[in-house]
N, CA, C and O atoms as a Tripos MOL2 file, in Angstrom:
@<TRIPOS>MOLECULE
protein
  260   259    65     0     0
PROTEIN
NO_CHARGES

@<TRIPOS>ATOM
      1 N         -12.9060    3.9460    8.8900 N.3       1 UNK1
      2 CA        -12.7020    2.7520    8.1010 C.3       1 UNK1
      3 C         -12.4050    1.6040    9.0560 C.2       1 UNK1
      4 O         -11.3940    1.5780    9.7590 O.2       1 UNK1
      5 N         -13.2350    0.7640    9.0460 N.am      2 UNK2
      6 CA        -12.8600   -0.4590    9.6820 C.3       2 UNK2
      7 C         -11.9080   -1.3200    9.0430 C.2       2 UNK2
      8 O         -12.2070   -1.8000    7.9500 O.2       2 UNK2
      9 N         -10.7850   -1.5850    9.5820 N.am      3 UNK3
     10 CA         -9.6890   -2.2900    9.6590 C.3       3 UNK3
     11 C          -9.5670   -3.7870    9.9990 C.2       3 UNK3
     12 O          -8.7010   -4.6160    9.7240 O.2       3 UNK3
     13 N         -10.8280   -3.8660   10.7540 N.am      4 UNK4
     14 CA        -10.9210   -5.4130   10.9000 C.3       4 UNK4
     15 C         -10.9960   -6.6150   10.1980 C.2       4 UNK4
     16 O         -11.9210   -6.5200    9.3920 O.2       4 UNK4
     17 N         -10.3460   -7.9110   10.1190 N.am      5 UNK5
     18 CA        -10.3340   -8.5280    8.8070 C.3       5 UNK5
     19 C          -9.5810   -8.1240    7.9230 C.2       5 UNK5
     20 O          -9.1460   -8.9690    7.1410 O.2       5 UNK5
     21 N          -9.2120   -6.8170    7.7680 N.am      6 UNK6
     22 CA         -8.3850   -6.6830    6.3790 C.3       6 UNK6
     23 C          -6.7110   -7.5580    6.2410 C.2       6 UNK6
     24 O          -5.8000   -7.7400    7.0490 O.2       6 UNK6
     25 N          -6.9020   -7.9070    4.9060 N.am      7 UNK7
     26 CA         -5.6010   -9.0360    4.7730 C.3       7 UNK7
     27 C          -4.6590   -8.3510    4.1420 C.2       7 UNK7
     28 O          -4.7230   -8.1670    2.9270 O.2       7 UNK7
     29 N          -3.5430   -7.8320    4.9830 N.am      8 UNK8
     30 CA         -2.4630   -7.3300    4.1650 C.3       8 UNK8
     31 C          -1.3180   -7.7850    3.3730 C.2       8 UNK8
     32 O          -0.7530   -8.8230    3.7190 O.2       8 UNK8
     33 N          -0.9120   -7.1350    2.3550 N.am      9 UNK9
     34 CA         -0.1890   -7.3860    1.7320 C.3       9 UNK9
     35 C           1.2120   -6.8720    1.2660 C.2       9 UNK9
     36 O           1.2230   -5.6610    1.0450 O.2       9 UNK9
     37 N           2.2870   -7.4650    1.0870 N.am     10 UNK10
     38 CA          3.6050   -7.1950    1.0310 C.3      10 UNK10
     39 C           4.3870   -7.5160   -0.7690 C.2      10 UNK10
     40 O           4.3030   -8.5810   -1.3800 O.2      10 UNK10
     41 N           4.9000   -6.5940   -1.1200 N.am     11 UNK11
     42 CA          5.5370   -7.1340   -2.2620 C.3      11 UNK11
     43 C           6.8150   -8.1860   -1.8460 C.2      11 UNK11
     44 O           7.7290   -7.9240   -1.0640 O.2      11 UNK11
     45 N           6.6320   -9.2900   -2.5040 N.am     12 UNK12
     46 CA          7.5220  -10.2760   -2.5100 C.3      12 UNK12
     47 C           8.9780   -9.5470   -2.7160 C.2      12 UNK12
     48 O           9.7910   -9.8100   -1.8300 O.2      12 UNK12
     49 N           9.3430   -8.8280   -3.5720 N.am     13 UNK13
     50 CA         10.7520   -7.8020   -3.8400 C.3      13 UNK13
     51 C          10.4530   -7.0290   -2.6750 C.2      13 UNK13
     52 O          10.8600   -5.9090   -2.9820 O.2      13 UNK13
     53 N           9.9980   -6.9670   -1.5580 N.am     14 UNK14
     54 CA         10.7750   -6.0670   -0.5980 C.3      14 UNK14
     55 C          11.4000   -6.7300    0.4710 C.2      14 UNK14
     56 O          11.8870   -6.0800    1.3960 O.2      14 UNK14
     57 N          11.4440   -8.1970    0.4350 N.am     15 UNK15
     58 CA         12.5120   -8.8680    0.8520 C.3      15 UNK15
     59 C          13.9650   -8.4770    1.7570 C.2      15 UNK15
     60 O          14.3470   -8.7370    2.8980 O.2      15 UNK15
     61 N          14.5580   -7.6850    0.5500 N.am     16 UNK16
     62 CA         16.0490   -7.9940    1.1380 C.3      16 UNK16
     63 C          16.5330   -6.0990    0.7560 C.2      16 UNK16
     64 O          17.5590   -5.7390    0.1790 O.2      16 UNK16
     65 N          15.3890   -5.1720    1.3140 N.am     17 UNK17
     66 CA         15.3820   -3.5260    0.9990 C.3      17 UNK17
     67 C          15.6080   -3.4630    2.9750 C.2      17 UNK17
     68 O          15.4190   -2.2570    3.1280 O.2      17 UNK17
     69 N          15.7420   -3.7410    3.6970 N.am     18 UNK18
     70 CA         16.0500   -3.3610    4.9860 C.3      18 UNK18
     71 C          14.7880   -2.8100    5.5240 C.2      18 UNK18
     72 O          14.8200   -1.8460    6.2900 O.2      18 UNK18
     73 N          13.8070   -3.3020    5.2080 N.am     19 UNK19
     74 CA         12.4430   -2.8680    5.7930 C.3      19 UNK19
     75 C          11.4090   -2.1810    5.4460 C.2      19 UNK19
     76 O          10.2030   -2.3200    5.6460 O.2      19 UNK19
     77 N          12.5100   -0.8540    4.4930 N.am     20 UNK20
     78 CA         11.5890   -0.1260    3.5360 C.3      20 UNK20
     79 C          10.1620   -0.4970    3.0270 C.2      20 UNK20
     80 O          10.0890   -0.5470    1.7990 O.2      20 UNK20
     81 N           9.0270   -0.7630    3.7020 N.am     21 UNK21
     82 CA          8.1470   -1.1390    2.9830 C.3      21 UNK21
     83 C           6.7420   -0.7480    3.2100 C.2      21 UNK21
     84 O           6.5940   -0.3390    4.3620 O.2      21 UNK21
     85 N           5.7830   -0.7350    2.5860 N.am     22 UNK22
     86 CA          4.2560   -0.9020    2.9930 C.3      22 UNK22
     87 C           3.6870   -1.8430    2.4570 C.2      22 UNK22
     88 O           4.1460   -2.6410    1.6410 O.2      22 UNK22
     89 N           2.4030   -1.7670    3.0110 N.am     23 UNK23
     90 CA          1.6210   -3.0840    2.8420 C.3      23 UNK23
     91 C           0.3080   -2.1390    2.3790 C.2      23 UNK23
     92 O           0.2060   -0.9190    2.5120 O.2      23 UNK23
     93 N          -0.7200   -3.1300    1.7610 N.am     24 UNK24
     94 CA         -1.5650   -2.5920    1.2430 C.3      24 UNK24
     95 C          -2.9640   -3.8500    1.4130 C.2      24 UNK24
     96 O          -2.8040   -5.0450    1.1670 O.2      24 UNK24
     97 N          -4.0240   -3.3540    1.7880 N.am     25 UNK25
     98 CA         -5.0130   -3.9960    1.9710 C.3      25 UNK25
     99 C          -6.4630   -3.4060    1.5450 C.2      25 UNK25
    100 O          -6.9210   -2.3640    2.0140 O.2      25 UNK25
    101 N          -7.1220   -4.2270    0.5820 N.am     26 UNK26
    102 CA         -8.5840   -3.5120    0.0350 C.3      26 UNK26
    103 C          -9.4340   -3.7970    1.1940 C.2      26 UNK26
    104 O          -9.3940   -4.7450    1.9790 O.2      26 UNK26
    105 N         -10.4200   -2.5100    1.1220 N.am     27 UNK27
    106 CA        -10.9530   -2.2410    2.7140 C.3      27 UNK27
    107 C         -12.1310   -1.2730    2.1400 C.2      27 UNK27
    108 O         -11.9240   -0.2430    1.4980 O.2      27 UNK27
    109 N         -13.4610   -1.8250    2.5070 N.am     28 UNK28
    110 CA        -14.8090   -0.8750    1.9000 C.3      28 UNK28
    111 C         -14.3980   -0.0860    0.5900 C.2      28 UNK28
    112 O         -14.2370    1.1330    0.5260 O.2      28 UNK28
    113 N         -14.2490   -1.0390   -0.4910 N.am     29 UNK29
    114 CA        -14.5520   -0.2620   -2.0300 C.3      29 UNK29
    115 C         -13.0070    1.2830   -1.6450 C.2      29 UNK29
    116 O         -13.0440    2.4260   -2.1010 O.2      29 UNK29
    117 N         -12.0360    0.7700   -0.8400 N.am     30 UNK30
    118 CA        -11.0020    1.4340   -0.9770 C.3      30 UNK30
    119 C          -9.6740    0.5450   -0.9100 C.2      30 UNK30
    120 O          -9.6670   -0.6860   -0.9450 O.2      30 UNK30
    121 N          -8.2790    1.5690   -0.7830 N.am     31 UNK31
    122 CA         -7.3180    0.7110   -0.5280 C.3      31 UNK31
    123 C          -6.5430    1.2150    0.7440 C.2      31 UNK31
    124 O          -6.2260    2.3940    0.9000 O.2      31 UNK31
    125 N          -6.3070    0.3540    1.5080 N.am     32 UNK32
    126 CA         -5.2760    1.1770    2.5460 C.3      32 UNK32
    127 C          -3.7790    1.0410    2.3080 C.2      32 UNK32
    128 O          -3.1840    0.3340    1.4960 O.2      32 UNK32
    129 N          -3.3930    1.7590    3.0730 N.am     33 UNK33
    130 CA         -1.4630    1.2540    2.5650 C.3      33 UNK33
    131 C          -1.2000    1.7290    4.0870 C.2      33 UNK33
    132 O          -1.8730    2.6250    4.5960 O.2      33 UNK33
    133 N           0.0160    0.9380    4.8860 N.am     34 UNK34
    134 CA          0.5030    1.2740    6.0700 C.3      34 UNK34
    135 C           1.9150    0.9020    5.6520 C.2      34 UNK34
    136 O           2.3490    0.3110    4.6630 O.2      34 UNK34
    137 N           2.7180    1.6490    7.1410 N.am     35 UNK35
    138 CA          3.8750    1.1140    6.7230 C.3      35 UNK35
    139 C           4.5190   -0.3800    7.2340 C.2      35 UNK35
    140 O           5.0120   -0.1570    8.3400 O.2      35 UNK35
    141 N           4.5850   -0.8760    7.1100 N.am     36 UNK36
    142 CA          4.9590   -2.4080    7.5600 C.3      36 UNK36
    143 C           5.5570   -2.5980    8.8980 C.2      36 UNK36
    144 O           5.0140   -3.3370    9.7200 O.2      36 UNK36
    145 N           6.8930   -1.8240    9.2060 N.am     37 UNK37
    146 CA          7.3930   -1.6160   10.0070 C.3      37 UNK37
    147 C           6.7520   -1.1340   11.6730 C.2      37 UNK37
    148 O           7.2110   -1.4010   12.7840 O.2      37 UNK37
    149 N           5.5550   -0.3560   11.2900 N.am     38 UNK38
    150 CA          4.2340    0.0300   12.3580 C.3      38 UNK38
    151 C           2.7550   -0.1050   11.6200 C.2      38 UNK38
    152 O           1.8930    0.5240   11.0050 O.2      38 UNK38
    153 N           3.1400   -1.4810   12.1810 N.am     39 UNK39
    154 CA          1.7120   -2.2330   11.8820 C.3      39 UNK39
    155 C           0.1120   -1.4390   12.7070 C.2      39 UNK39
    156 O          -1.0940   -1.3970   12.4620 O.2      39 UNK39
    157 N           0.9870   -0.9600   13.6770 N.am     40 UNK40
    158 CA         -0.1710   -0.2890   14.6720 C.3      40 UNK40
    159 C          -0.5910    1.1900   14.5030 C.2      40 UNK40
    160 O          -1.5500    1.7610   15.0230 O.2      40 UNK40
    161 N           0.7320    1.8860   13.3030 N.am     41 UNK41
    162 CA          0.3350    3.3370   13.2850 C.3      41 UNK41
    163 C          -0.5680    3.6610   12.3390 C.2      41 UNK41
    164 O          -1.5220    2.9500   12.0240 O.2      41 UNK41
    165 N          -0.3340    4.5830   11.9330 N.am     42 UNK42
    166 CA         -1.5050    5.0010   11.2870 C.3      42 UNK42
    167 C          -1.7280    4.6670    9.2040 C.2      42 UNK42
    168 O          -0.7830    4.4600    8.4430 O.2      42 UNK42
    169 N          -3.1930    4.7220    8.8040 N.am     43 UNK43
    170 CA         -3.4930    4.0630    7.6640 C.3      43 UNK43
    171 C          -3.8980    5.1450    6.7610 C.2      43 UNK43
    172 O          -4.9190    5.7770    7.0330 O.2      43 UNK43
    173 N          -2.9690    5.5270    5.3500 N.am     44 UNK44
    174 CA         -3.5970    6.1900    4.2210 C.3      44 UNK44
    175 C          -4.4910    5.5890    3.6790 C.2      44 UNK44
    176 O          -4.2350    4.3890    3.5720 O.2      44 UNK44
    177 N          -5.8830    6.0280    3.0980 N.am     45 UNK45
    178 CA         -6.6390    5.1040    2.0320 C.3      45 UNK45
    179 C          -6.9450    5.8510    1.4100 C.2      45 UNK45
    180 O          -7.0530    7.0130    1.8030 O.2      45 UNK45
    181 N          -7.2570    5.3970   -0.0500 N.am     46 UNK46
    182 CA         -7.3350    6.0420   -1.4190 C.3      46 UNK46
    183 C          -8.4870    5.3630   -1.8430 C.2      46 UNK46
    184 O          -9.0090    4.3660   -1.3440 O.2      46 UNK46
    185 N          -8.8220    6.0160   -2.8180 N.am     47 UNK47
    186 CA        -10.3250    5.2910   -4.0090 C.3      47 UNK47
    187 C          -9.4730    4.9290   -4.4070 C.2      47 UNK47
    188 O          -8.3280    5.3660   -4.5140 O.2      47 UNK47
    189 N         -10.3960    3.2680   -4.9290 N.am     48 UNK48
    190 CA        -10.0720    2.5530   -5.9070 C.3      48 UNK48
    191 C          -9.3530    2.9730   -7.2420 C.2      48 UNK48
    192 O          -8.5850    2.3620   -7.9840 O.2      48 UNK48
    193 N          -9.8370    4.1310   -7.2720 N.am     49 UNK49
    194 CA         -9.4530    4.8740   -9.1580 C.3      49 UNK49
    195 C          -8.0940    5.7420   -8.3210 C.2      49 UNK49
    196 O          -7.1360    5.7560   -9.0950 O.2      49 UNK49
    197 N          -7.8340    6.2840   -7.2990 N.am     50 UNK50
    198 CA         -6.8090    6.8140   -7.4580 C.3      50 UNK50
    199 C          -5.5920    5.9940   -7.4650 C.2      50 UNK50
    200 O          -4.5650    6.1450   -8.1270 O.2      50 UNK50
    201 N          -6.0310    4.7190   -6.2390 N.am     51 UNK51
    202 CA         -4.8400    3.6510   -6.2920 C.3      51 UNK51
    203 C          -4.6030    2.7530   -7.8660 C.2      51 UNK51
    204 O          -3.7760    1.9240   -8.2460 O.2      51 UNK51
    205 N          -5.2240    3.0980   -8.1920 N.am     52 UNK52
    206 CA         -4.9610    2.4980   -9.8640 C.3      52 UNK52
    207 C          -4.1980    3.3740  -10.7680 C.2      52 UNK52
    208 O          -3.2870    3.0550  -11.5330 O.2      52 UNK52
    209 N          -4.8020    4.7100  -10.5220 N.am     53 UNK53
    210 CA         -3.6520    5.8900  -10.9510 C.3      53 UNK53
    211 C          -1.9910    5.7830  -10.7270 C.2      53 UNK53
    212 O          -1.1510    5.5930  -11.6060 O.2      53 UNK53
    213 N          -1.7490    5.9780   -9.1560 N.am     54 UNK54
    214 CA         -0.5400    5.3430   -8.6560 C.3      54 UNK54
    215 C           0.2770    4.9790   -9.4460 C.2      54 UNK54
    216 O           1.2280    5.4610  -10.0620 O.2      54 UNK54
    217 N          -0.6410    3.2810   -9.2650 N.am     55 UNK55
    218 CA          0.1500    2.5370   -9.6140 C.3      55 UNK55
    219 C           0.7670    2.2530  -10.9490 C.2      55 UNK55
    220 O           1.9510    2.0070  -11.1750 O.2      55 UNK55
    221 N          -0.7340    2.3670  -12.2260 N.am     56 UNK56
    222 CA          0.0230    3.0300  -13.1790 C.3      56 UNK56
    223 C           1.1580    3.7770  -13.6770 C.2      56 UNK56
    224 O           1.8850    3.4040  -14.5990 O.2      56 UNK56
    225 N           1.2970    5.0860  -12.8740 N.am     57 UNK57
    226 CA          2.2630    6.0670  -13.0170 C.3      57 UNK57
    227 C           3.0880    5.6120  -12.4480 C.2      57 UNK57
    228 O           3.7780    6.5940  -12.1740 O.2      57 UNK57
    229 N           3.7590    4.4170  -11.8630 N.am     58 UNK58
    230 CA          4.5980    3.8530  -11.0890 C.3      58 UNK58
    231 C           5.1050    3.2190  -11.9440 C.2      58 UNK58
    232 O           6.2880    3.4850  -12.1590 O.2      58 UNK58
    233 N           4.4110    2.0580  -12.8420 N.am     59 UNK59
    234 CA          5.0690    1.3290  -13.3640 C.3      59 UNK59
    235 C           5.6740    2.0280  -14.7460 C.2      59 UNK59
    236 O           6.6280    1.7080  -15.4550 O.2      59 UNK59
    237 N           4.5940    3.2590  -14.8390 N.am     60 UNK60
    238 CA          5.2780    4.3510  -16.0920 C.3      60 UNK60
    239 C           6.7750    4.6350  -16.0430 C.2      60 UNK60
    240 O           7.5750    4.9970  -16.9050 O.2      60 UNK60
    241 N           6.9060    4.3000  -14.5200 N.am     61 UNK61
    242 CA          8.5220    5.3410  -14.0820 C.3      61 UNK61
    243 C           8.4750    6.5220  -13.9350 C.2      61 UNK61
    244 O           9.5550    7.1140  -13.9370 O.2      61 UNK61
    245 N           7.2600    7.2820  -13.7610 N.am     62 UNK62
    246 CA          7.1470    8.8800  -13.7110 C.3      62 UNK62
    247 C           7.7910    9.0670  -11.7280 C.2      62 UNK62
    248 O           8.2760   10.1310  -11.3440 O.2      62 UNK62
    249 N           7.6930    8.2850  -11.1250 N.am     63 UNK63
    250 CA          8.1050    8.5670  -10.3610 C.3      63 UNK63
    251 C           9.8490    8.3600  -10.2670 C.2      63 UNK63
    252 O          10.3330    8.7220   -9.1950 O.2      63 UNK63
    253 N          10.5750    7.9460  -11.0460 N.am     64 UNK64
    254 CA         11.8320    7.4510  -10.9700 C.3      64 UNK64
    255 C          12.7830    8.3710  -10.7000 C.2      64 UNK64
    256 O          12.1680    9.4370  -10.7250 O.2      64 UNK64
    257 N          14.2200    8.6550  -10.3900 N.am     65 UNK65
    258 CA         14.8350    9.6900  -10.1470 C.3      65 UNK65
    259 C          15.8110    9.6770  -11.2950 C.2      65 UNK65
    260 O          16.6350   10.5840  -11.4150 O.2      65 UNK65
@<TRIPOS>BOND
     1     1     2 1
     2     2     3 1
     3     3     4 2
     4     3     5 am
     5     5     6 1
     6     6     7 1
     7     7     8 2
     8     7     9 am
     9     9    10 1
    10    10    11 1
    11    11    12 2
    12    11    13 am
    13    13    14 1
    14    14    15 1
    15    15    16 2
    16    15    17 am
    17    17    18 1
    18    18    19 1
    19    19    20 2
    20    19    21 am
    21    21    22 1
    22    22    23 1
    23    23    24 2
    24    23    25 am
    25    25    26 1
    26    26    27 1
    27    27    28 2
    28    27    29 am
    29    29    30 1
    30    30    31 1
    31    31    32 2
    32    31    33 am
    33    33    34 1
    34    34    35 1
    35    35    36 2
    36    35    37 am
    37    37    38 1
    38    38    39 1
    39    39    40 2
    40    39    41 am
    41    41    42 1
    42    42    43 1
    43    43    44 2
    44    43    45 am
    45    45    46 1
    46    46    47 1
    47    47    48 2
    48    47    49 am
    49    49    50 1
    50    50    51 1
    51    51    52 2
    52    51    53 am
    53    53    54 1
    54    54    55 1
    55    55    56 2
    56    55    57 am
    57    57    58 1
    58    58    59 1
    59    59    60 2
    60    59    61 am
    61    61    62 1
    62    62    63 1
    63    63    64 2
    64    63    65 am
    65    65    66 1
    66    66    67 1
    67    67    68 2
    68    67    69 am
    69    69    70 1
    70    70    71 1
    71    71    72 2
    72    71    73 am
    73    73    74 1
    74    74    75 1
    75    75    76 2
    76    75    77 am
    77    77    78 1
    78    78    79 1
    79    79    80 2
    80    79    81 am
    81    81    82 1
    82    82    83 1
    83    83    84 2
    84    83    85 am
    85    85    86 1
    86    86    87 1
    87    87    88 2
    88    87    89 am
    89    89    90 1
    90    90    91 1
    91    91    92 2
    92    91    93 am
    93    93    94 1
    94    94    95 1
    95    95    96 2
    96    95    97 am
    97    97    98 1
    98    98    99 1
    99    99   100 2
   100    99   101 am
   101   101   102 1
   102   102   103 1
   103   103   104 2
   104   103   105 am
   105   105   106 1
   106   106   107 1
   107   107   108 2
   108   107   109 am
   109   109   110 1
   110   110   111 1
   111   111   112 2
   112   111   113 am
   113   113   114 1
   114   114   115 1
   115   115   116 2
   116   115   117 am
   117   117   118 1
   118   118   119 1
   119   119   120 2
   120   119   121 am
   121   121   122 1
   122   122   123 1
   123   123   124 2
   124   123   125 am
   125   125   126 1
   126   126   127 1
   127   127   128 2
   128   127   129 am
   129   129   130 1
   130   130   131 1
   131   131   132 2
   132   131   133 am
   133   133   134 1
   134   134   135 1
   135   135   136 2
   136   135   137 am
   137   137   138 1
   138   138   139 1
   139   139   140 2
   140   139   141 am
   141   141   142 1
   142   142   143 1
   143   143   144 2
   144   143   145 am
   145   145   146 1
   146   146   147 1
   147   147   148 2
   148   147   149 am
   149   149   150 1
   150   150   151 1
   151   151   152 2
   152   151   153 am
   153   153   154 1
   154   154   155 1
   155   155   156 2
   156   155   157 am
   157   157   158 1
   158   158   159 1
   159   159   160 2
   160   159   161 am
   161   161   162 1
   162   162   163 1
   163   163   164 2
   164   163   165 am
   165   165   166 1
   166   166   167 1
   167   167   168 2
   168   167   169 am
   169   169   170 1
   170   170   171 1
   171   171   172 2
   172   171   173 am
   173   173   174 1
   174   174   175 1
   175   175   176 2
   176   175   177 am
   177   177   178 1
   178   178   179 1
   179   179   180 2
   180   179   181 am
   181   181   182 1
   182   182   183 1
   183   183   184 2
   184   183   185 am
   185   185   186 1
   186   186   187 1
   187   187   188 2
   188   187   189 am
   189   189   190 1
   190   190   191 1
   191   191   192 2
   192   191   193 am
   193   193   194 1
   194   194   195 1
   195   195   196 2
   196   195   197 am
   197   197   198 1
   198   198   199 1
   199   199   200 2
   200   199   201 am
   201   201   202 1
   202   202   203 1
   203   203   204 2
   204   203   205 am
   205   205   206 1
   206   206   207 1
   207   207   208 2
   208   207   209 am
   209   209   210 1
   210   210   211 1
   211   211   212 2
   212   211   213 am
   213   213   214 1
   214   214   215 1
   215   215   216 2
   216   215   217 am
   217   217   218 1
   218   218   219 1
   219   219   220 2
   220   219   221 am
   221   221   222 1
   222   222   223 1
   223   223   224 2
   224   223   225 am
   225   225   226 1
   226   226   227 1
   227   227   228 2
   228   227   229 am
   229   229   230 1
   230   230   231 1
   231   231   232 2
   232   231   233 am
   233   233   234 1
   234   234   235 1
   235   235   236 2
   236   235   237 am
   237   237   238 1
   238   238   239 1
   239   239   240 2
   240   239   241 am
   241   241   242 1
   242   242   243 1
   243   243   244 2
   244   243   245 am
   245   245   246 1
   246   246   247 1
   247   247   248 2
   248   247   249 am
   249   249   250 1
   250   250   251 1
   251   251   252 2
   252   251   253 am
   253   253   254 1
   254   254   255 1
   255   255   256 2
   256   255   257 am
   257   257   258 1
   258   258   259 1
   259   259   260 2
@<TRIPOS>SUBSTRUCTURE
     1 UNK1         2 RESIDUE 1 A UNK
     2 UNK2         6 RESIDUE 1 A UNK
     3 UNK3        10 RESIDUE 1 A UNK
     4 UNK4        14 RESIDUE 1 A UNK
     5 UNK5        18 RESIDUE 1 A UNK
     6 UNK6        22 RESIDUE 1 A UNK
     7 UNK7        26 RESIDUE 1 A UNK
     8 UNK8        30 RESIDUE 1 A UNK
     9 UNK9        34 RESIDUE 1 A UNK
    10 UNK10       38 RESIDUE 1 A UNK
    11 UNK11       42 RESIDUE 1 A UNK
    12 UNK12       46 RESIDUE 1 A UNK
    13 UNK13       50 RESIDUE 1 A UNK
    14 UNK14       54 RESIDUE 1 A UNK
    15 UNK15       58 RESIDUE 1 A UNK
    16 UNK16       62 RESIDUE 1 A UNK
    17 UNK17       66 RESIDUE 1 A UNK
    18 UNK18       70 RESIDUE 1 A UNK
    19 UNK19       74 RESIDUE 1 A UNK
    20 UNK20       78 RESIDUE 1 A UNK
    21 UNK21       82 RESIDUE 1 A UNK
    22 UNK22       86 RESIDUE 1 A UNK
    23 UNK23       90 RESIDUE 1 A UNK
    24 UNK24       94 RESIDUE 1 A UNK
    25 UNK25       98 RESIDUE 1 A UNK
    26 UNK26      102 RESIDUE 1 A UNK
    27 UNK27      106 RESIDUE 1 A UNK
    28 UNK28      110 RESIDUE 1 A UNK
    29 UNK29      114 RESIDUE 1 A UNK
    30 UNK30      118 RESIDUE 1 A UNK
    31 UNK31      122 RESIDUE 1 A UNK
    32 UNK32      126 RESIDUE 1 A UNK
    33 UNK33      130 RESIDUE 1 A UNK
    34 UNK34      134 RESIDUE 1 A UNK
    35 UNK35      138 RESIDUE 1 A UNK
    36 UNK36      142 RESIDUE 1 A UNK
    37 UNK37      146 RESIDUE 1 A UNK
    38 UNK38      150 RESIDUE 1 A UNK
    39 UNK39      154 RESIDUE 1 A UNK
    40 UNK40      158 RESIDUE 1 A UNK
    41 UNK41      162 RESIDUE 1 A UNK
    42 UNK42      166 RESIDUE 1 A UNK
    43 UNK43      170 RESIDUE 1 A UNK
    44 UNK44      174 RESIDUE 1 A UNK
    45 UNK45      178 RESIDUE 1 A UNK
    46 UNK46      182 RESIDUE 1 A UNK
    47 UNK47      186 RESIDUE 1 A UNK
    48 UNK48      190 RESIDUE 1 A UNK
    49 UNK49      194 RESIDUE 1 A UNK
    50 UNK50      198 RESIDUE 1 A UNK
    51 UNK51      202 RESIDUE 1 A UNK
    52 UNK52      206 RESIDUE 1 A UNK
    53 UNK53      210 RESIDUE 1 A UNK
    54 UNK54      214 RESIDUE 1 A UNK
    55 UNK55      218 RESIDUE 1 A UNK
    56 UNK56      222 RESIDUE 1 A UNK
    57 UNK57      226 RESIDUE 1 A UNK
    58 UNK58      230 RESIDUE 1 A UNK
    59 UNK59      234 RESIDUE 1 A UNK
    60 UNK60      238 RESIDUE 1 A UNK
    61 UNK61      242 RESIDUE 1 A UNK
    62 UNK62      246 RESIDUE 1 A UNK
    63 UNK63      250 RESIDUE 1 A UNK
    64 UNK64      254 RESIDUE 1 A UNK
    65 UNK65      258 RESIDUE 1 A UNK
């Protein structure tokens, strides 16, 4: 996956979490997510339909404790 050009992105609420974060950038009909903190390490990417899954089930709260 070429990485070049891709424009990443940060949730505005991860602000003031002590770093905790990833970033996420659409990249060839996928999505990548890194962790913010190592911009240089390494990149998960997902299909479009799974990162929509996710995120769904995220905002469901299925992931919540």
């Amino acid at each position: 996956m070429d990485l070049t050009g891709a424009v990443w992105r940060k949730s505005r609420r991860s602000g003031s979490n002590g770093g905790h974060c990833v970033e996420v950038a659409a990249v060839d009909r996928a999505v990548a997510v890194r962790d913010s903190k190592d911009r240089t390490g390494p990149v998960l990417a997902f299909s479009g339909r799974d990162w929509a899954s996710f995120v769904t089930a995220v905002k469901r709260g299925q992931f919540d404790r």
